[in-house]
C-alpha positions as a printed NumPy array, in Angstrom:
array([[ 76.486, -41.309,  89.029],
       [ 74.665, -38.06 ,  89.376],
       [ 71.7  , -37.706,  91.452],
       [ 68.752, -36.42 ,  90.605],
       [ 66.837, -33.942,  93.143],
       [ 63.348, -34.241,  94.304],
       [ 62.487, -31.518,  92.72 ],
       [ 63.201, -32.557,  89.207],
       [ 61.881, -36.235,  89.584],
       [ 58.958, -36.515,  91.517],
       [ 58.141, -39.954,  93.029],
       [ 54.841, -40.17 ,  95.433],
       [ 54.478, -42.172,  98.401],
       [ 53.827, -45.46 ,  97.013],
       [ 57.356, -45.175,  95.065],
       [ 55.638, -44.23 ,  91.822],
       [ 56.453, -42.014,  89.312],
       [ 54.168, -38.823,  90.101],
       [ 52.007, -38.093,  86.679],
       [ 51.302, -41.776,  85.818],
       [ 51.819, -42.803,  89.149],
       [ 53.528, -46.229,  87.537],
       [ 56.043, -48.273,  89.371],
       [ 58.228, -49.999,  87.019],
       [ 57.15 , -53.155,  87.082],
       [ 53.873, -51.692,  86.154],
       [ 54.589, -50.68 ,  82.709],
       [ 54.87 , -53.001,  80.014],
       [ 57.725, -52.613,  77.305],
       [ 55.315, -52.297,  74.475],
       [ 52.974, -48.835,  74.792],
       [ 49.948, -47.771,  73.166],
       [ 48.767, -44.005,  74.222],
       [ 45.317, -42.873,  73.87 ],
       [ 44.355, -39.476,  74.363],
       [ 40.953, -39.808,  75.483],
       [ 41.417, -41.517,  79.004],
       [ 38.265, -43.216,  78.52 ],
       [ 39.852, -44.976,  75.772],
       [ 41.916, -46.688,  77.742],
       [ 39.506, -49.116,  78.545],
       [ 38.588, -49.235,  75.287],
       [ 41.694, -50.463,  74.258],
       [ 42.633, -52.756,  77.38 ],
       [ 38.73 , -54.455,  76.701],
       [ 40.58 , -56.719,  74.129],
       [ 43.489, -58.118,  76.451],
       [ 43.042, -61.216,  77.463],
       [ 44.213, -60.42 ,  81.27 ],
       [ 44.742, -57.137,  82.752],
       [ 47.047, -57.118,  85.671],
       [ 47.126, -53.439,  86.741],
       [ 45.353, -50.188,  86.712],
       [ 46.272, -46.955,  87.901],
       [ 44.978, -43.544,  87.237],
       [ 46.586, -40.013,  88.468],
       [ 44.755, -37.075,  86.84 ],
       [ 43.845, -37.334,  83.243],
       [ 46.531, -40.322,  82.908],
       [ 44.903, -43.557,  82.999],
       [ 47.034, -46.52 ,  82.192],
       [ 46.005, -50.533,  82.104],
       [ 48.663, -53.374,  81.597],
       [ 47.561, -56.642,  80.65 ],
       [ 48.278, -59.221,  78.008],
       [ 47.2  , -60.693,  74.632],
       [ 48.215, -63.84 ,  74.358],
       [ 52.044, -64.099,  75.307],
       [ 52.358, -59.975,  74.825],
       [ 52.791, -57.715,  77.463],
       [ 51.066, -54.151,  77.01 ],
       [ 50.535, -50.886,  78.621],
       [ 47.894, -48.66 ,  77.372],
       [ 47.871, -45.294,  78.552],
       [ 45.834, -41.922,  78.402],
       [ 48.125, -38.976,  77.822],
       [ 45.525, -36.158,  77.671],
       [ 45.51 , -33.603,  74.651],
       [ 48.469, -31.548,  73.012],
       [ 52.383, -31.83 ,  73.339],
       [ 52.455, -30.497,  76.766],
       [ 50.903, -33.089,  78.235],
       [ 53.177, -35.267,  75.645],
       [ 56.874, -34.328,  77.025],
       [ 55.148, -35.187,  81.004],
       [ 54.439, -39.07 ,  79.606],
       [ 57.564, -39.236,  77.229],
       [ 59.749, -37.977,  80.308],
       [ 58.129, -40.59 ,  82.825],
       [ 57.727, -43.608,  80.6  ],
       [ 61.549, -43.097,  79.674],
       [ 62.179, -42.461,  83.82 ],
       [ 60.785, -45.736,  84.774],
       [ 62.451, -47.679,  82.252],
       [ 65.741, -45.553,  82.274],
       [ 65.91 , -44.583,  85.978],
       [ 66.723, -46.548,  89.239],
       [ 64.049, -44.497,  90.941],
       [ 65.547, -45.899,  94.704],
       [ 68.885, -44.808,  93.864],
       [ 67.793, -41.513,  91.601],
       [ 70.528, -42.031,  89.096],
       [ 70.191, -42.805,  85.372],
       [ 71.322, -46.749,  84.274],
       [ 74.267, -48.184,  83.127],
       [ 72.412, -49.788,  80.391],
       [ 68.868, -48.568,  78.392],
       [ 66.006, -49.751,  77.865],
       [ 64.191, -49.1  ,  74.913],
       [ 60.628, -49.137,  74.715],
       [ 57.979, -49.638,  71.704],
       [ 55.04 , -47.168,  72.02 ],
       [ 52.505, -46.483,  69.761],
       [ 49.714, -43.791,  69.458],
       [ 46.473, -44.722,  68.694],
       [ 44.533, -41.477,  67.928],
       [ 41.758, -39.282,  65.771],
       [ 42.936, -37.217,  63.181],
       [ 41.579, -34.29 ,  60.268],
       [ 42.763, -35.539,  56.661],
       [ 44.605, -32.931,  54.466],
       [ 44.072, -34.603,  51.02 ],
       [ 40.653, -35.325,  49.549],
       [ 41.644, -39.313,  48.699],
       [ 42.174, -39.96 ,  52.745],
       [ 38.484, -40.306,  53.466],
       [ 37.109, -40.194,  56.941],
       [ 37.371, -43.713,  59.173],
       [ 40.334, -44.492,  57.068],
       [ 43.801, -45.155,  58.931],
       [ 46.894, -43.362,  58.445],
       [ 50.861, -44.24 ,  60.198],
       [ 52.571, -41.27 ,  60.325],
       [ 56.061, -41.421,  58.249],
       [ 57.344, -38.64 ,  60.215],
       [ 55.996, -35.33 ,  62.338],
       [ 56.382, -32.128,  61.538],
       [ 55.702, -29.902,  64.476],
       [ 53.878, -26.206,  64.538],
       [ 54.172, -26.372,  68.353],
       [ 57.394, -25.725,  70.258],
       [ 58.341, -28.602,  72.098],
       [ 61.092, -29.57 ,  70.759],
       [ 62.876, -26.387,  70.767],
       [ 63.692, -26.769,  74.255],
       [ 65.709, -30.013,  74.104],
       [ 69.194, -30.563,  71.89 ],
       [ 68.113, -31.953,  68.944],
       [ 70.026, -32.604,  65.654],
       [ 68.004, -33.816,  62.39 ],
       [ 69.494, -36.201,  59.882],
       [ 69.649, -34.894,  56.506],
       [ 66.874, -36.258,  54.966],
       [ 65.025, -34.737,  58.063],
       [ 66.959, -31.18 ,  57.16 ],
       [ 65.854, -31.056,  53.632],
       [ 62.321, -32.004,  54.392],
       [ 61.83 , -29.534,  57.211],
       [ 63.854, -26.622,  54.822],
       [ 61.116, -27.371,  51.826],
       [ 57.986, -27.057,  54.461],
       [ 59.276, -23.747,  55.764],
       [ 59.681, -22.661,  52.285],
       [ 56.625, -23.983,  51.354],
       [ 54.277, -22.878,  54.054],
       [ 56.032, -19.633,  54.721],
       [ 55.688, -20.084,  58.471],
       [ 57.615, -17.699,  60.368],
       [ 58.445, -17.032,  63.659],
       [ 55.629, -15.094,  64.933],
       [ 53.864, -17.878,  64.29 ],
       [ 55.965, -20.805,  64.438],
       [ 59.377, -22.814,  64.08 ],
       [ 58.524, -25.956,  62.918],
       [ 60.642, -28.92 ,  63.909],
       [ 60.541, -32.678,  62.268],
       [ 61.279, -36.212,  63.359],
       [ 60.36 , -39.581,  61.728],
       [ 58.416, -43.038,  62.787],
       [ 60.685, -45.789,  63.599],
       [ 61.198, -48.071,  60.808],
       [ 61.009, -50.979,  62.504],
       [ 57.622, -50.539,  63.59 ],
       [ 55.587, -48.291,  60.868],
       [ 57.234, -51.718,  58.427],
       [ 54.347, -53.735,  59.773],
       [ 51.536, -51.327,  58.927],
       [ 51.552, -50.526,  55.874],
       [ 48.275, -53.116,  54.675],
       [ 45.212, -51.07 ,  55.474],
       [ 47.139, -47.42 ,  56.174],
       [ 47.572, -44.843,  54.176],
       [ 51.105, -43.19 ,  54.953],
       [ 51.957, -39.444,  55.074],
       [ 53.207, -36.684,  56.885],
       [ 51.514, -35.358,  60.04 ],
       [ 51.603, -31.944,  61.476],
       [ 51.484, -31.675,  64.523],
       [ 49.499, -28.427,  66.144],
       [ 49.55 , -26.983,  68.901],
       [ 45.418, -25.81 ,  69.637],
       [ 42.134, -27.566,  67.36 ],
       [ 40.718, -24.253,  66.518],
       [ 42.966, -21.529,  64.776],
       [ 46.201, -23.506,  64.99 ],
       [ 43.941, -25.892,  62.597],
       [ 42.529, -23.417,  60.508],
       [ 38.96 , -23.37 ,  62.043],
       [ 36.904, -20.536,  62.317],
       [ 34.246, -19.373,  64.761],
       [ 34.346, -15.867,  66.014],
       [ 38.14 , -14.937,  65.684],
       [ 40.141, -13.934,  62.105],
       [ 43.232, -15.907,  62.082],
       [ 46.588, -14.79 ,  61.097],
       [ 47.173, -17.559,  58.901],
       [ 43.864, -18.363,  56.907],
       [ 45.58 , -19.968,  53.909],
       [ 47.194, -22.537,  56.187],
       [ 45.3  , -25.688,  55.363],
       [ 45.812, -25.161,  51.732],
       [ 49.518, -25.   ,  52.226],
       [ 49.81 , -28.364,  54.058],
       [ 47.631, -30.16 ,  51.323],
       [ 49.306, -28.814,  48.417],
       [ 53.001, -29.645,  49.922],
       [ 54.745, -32.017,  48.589],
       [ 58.626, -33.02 ,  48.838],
       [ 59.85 , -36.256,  46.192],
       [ 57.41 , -39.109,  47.652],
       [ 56.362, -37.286,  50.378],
       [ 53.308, -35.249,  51.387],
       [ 51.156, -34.452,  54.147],
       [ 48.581, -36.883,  54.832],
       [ 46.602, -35.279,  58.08 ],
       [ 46.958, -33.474,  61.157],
       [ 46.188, -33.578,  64.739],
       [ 47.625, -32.659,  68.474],
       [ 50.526, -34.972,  69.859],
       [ 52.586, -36.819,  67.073],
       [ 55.784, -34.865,  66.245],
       [ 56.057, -34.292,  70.242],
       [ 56.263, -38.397,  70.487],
       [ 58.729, -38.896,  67.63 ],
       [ 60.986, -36.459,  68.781],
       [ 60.906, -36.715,  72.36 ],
       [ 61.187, -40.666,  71.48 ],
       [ 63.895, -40.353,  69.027],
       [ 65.366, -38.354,  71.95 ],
       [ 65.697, -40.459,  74.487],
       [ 66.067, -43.772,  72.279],
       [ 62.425, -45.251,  71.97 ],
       [ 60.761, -46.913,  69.152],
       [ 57.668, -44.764,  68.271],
       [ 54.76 , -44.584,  65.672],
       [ 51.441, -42.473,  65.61 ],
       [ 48.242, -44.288,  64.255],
       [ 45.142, -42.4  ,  63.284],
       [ 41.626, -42.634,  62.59 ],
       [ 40.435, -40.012,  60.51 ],
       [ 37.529, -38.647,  61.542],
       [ 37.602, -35.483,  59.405],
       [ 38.36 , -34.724,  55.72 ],
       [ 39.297, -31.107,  55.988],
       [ 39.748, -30.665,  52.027],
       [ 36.06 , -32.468,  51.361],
       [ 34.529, -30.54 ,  54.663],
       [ 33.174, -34.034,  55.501],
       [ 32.736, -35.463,  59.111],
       [ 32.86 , -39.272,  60.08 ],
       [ 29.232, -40.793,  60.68 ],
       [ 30.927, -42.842,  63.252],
       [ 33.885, -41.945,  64.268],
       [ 33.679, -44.429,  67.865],
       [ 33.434, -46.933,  65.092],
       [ 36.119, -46.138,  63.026],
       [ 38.707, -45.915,  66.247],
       [ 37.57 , -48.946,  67.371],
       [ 38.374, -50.615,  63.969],
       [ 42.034, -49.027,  64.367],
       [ 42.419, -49.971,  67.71 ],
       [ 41.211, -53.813,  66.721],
       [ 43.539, -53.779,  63.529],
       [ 46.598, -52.486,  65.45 ],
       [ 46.495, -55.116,  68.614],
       [ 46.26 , -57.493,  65.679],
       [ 49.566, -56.396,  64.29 ],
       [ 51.17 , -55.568,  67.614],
       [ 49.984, -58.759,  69.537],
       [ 51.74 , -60.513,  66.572],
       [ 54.991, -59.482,  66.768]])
């Protein structure tokens, strides 16, 4: 089996992996990320036990139970960057003898589930509602830098955004991946479902303005009048396409769960928006811790 250098994998001195600093047995095989690392604990306040925590930068991570269910919750920081570090390591410990530095014989594959804030693109998604993401469509770059191949509903979607949008490559290439379907099947009560592009900055890659013209003003019009057979794009945020299609990738089960804090058509704000996460993080440990 090939090895992999030191320089490539980084393990600290306690044998764990270097951004999460995790040891294997550490992480659970279900995963909910956070950005915020604060809301790690917001999360992990409902398990019934908590076994672990660890912290390494900005990633924060708690595993504990509910019930008979093993979870990890982890902060992964904002944006896709920060994404392909904690897609990479999750998949490492899981996928990698880290003694030995060579990949397994046979995979693991984990389920992990964002739980995150997000701006609605159509007026009926009103803030502190809930949305699962049916697939990502990403404005960042990411993906570009892995092999990736699209199936063909994924193709056709993807060729009728760029069409649609008119994004080019000054400004972007966008790339696409879907939800799992085993997972986004159990949250469909209570969620809205749609599209979410993925961006890759909060102010002009969003379509805010302060004191700099953007290249792009009409974008937030384009996403909320696209629309492709049942499709359309329900909201938008910082990290979901990254996790689909670094999880499709390397074989995990993955689904991005927002509270919308913003309606970005109605120019409304959330009165409450710690609220309205908090409901979303109690509704979604009901449905995981079920399963």
């Amino acid at each position: 089996m090939q090895y992999i250098p030191e320089s490539e994998l980084i393990i600290n001195d306690r044998g764990a992996i270097y951004h999460l600093n995790l040891l294997p047995e550490e992480l659970a095989g279900t995963v909910i990320t956070v950005g915020d690392p604060d809301r790690v604990a917001a999360v992990s306040r409902y398990f019934d036990s908590i076994e672990c925590r660890q912290q390494h930068r900005e990633f924060v991570t708690h595993t504990g139970r509910i019930g008979r269910k093993r979870i990890s919750v982890v902060s992964t920081g904002i944006g896709t960057d920060n994404i392909d570090i904690v897609m990479n390591e999750l998949d490492a410990l899981v996928n990698i003898d880290l003694s030995t530095r060579t990949v397994k014989t046979n995979s693991t594959a984990l389920d992990i589930i964002r739980i995150g804030t997000a701006g609605s693109l159509q007026a009926d998604i009103a803030t502190d509602s809930f949305v699962a993401s049916s697939h990502g469509i990403g404005i960042d770059n990411l993906l570009h830098f892995y092999r990736y191949e699209n199936n063909e509903e994924e193709k056709q979607l993807l060729q009728a955004f760029i069409t649609h949008t008119q994004l080019h490559d000054n400004i972007a290439c966008p790339y696409i991946s879907s939800a799992s379907v085993g997972l986004i099947k159990h949250f469909v009560k209570d969620f809205h479902q749609g599209i979410t592009v993925t961006c890759p900055g909060f102010y002009g890659p969003q379509g805010r303005v302060l004191r700099l013209g953007l290249n792009y003003p009409g974008l937030v019009d384009r996403l909320t009048d696209f629309s492709f057979g049942a499709h359309r794009i329900s909201n938008f945020e910082m990290e979901t396409a990254g996790i689909y299609g670094m999880g499709k990738l390397l074989g995990h089960h993955c689904l991005s769960l927002s509270a919308i804090v913003a309606n970005r058509v109605n120019k409304t704000f959330s009165k409450d928006g710690a609220s309205a996460v908090d409901s979303l993080i109690r509704r979604a440990l009901e449905i995981i811790s079920a399963e």
